[in-house]
GUPAGU-736412 format. One line per field, with one value per residue: x, y, z of N, C-alpha, C in turn; residue in one letter. Coordinates in Angstrom, 3 decimals, decimal comma. Layout:
BEGIN
n_X (X	...)
n_Y (Y	...)
n_Z (Z	...)
ca_X (X	...)
ca_Y (Y	...)
ca_Z (Z	...)
c_X (X	...)
c_Y (Y	...)
c_Z (Z	...)
r (A	...)
! end
This chain:
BEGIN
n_X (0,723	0,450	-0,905	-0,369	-1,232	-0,043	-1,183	0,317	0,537	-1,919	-2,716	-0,598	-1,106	-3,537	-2,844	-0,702	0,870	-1,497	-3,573	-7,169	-8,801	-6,703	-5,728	-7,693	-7,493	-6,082	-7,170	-9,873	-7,753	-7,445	-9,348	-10,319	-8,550	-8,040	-10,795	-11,131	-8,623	-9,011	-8,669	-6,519	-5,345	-5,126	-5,386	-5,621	-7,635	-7,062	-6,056	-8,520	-9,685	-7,994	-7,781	-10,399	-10,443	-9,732	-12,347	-13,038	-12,134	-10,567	-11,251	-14,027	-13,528	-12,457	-14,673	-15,654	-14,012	-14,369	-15,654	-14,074	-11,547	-10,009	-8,679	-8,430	-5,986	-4,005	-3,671	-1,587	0,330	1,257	1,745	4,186	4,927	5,103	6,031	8,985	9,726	10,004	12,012	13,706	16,371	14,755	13,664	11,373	8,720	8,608	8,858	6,153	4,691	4,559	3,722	0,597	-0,379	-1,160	1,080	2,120	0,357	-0,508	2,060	2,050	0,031	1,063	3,284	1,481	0,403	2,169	2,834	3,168	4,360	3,121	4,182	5,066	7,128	10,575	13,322	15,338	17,147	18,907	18,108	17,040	14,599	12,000	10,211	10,647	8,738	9,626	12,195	10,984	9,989	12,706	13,195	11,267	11,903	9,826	8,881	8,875	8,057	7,561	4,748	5,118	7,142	5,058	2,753	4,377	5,168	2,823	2,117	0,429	-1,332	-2,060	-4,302	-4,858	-8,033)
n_Y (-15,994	-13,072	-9,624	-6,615	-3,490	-0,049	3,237	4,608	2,851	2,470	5,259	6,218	4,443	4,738	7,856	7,348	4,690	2,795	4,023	4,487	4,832	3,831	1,184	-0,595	-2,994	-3,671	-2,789	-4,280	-6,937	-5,970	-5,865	-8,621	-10,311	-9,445	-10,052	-13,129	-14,467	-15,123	-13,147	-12,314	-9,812	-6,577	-3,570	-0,969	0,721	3,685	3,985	3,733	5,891	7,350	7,169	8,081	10,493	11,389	11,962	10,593	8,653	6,615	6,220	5,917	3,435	2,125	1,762	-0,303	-2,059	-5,247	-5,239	-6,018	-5,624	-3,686	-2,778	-2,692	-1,876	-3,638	-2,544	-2,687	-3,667	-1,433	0,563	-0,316	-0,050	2,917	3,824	3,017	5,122	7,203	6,681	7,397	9,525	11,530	14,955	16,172	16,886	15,536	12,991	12,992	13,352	11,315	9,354	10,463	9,748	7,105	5,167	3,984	2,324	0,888	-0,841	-1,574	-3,693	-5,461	-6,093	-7,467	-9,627	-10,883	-10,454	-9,375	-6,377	-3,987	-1,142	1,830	3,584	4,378	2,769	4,800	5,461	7,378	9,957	12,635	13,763	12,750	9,919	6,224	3,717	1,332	1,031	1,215	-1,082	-2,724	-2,848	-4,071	-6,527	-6,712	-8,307	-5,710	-4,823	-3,639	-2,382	-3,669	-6,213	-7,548	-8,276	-9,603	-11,757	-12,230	-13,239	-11,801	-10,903	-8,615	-8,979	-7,772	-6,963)
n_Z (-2,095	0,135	-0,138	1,306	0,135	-0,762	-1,027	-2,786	-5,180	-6,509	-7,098	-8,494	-10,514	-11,725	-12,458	-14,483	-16,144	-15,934	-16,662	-16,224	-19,052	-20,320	-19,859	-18,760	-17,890	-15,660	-13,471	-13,561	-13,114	-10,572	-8,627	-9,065	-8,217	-5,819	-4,549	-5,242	-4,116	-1,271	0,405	-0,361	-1,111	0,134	2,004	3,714	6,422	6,072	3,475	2,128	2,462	1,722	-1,272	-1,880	-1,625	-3,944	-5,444	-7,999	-10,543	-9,890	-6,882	-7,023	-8,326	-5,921	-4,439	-5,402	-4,550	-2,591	0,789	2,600	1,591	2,680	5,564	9,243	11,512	13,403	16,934	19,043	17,046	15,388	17,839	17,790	15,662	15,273	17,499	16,774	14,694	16,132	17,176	15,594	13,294	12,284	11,525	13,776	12,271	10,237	10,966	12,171	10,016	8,539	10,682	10,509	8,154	6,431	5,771	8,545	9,476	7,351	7,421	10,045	9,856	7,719	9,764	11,364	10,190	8,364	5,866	2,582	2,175	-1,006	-2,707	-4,564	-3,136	-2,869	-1,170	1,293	2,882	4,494	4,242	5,568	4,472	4,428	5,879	4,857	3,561	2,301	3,824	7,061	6,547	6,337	8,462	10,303	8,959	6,785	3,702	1,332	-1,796	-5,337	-7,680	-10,246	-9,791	-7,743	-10,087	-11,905	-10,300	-9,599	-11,963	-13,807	-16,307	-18,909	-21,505	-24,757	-26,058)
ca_X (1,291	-0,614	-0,338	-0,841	-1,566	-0,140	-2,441	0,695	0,355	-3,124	-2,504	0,531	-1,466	-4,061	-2,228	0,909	0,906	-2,260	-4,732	-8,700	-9,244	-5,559	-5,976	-8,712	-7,617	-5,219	-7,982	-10,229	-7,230	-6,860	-10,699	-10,744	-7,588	-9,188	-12,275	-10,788	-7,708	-9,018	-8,311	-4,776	-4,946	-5,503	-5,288	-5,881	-8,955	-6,662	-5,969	-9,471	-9,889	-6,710	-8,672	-11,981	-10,423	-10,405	-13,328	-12,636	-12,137	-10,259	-12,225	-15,382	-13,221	-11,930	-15,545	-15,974	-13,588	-14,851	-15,499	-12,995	-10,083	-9,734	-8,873	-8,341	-4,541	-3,696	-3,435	0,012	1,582	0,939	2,519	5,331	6,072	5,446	7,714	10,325	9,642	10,276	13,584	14,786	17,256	14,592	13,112	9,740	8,035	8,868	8,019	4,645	4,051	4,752	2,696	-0,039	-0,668	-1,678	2,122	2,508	-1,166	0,144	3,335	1,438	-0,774	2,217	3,725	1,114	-0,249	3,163	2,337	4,173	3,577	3,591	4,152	6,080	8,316	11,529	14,304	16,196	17,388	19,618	17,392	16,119	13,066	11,351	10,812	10,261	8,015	10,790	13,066	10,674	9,823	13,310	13,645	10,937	11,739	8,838	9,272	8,538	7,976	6,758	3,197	5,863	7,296	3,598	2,502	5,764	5,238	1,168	2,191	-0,607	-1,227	-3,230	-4,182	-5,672	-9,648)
ca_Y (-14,966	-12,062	-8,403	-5,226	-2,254	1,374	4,473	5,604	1,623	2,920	6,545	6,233	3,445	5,778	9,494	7,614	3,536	1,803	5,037	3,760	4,797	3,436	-0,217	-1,333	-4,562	-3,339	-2,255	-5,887	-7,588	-6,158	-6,204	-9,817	-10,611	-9,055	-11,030	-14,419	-15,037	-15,512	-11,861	-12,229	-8,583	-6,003	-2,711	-0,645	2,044	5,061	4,139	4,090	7,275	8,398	6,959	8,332	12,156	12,240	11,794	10,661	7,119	6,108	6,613	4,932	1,626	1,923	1,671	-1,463	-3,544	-5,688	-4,377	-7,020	-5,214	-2,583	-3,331	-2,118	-2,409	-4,145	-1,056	-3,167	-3,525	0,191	1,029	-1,227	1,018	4,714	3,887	2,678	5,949	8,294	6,739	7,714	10,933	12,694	16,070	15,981	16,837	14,470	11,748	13,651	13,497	9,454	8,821	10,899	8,976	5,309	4,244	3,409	1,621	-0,793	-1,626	-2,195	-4,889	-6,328	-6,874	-8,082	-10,621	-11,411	-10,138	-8,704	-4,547	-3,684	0,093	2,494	3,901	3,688	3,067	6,096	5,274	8,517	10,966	13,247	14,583	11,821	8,350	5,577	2,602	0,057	1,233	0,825	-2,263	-3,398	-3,071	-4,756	-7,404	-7,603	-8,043	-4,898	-4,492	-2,427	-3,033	-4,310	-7,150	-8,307	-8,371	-10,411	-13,150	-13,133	-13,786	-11,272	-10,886	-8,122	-9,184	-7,063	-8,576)
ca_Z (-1,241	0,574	0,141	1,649	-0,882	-0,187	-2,194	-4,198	-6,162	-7,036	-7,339	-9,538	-11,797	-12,012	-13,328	-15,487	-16,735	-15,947	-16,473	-16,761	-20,363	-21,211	-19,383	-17,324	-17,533	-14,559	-12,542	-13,159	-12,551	-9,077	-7,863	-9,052	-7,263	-4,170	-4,715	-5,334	-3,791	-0,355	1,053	-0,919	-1,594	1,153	2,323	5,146	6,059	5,662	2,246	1,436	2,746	0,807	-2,842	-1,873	-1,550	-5,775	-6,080	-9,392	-11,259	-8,455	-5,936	-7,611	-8,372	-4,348	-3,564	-6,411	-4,395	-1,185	2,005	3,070	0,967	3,739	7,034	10,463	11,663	15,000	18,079	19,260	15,871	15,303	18,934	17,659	14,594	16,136	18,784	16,126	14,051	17,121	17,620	14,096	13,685	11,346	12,692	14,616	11,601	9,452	11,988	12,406	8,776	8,307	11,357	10,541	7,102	5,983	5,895	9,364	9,547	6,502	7,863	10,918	9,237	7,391	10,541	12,262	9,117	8,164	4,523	1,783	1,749	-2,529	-2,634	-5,195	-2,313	-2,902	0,030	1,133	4,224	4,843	4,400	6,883	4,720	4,402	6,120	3,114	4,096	2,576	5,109	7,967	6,307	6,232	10,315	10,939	8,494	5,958	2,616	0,563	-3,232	-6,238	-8,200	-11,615	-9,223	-7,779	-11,240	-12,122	-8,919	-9,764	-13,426	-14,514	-18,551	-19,640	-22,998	-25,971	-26,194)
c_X (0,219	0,319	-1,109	-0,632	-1,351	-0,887	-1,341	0,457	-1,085	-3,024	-1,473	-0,408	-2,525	-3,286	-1,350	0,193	-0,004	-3,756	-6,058	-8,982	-8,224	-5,705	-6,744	-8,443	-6,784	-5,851	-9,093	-9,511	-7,619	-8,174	-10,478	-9,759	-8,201	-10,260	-11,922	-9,581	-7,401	-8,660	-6,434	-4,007	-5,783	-5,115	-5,990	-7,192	-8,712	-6,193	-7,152	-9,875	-8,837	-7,464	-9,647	-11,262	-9,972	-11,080	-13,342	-12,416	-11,654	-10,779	-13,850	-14,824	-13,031	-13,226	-16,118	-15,494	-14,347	-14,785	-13,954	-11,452	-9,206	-10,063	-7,964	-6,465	-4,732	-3,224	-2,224	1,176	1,803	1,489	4,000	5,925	5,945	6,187	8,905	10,643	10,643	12,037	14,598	15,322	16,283	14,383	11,860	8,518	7,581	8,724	6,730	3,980	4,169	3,618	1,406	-0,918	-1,110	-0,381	2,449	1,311	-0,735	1,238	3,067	0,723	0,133	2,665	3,167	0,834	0,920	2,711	3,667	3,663	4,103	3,193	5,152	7,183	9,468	13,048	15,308	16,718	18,457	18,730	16,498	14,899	12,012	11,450	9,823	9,514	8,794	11,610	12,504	10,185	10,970	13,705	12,947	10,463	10,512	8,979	8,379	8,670	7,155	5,435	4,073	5,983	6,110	3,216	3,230	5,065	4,163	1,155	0,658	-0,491	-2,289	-3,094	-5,034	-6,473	-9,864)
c_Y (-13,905	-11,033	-7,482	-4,295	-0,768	2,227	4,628	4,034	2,377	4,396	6,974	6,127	4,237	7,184	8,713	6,019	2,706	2,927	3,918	3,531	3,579	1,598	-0,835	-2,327	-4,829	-3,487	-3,307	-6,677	-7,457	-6,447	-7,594	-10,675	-10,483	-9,897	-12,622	-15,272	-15,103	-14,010	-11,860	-11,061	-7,412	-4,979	-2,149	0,870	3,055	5,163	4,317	5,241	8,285	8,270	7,387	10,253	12,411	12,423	11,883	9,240	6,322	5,780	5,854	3,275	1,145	1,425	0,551	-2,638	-4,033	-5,001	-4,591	-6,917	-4,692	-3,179	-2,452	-2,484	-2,594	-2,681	-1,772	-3,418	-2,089	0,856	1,060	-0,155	2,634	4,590	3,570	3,680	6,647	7,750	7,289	9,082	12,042	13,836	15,356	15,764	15,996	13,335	12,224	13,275	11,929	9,119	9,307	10,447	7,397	4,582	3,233	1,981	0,135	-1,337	-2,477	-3,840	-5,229	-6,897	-7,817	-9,619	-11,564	-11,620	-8,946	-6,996	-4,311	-1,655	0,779	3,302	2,907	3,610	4,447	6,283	6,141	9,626	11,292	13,975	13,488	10,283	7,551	4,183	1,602	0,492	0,544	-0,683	-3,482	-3,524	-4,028	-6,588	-8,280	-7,054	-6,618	-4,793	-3,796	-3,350	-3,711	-5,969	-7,803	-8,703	-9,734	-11,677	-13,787	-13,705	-13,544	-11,117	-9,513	-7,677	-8,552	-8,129	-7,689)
c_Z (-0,986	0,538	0,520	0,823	-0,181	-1,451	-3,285	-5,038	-6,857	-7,853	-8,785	-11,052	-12,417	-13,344	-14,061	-16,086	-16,531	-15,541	-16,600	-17,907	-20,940	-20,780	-18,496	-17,073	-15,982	-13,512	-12,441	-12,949	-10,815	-8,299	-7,845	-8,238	-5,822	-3,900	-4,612	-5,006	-2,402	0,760	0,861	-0,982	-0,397	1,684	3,275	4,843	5,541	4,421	1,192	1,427	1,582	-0,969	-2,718	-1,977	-2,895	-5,900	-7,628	-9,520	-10,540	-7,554	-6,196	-7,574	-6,686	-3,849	-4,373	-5,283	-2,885	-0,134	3,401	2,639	1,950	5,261	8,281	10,769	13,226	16,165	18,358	18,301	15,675	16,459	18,110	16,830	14,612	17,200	17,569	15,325	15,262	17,590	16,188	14,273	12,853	12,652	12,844	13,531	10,591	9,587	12,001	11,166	8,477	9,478	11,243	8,987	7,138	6,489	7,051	9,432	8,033	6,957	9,332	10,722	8,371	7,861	11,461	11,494	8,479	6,618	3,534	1,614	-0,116	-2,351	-3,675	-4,756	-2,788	-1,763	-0,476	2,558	5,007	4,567	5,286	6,586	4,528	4,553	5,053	4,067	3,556	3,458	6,748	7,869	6,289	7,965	10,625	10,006	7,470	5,013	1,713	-1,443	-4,294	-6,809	-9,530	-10,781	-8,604	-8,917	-11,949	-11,019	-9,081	-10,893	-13,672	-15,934	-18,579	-21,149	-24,317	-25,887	-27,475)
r (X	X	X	X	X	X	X	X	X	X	X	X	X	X	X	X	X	X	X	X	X	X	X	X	X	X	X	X	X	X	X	X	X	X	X	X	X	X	X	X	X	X	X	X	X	X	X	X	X	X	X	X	X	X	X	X	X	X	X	X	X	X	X	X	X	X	X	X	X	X	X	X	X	X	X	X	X	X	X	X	X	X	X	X	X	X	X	X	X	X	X	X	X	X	X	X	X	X	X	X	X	X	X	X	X	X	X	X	X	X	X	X	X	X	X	X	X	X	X	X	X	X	X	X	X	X	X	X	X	X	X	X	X	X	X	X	X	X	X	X	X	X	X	X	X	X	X	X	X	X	X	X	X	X	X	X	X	X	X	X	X)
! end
């Protein structure tokens, strides 16, 4: 299976359950995943941009993985889901602030790749302060899930050496 990578999967794993000091094995899993499973694992430019503004442990591994991790999103899939934003009931701003991020740009390349998006968003599909990338992921029909469940499907181990 192929996935698309949003920043909070990184970001999270980073600050709480898969820190650097606490498990690297987290963080050579996912390069080597990236590396060897054919472009299995994949994320978009504005997420590199989003890991490069720690400048911090993050931000060094972001620039470890392939150049081939990070990728451009289709200009017609990306129409596809800012027009589908702008029809939603939030306010202006709140559309402004989703399109003005990575989210749309992965869901874009989800839809265009026909790929699984793994992200720690969690649906909230009534709320007007914020739109959730499983939500827009469930309109336009592509499967969404957390970094526990990837983990789970890749049947990763990380094993005391």
């Amino acid at each position: 299976m192929k996935y698309i990578f949003d920043s909070n999967v990184f970001i999270q794993a980073k600050n709480t359950y898969y820190d650097f000091d606490f498990c690297p094995a987290f963080w050579e899993y996912m390069i080597d995943f990236a590396q060897n499973i054919n472009g299995g694992a994949l994320s978009v430019l504005q997420v590199k941009e989003e890991l490069k503004l720690g400048n911090d442990d993050l931000a060094e591994w972001a620039k470890a993985l392939p150049s081939s991790f990070f990728i451009d999103s289709p200009q017609a899939s990306l129409r596809m889901v800012v027009n589908y934003i702008n029809t939603l009931p939030a306010d202006r701003g709140v559309k402004d602030k989703f399109v003005n991020c990575g989210d749309p740009y992965i869901i874009a390349a989800a839809l265009h790749l026909n790929i699984t998006v793994v992200t720690q968003e969690v649906s909230a599909p009534v709320s007007r302060n914020k739109i959730k990338i499983p939500d827009v992921c469930k309109h336009f029909n592509i499967k969404c899930i957390n970094t526990f469940d990837f983990l789970k499907y890749e049947k990763a181990k990380f094993i005391k050496g």
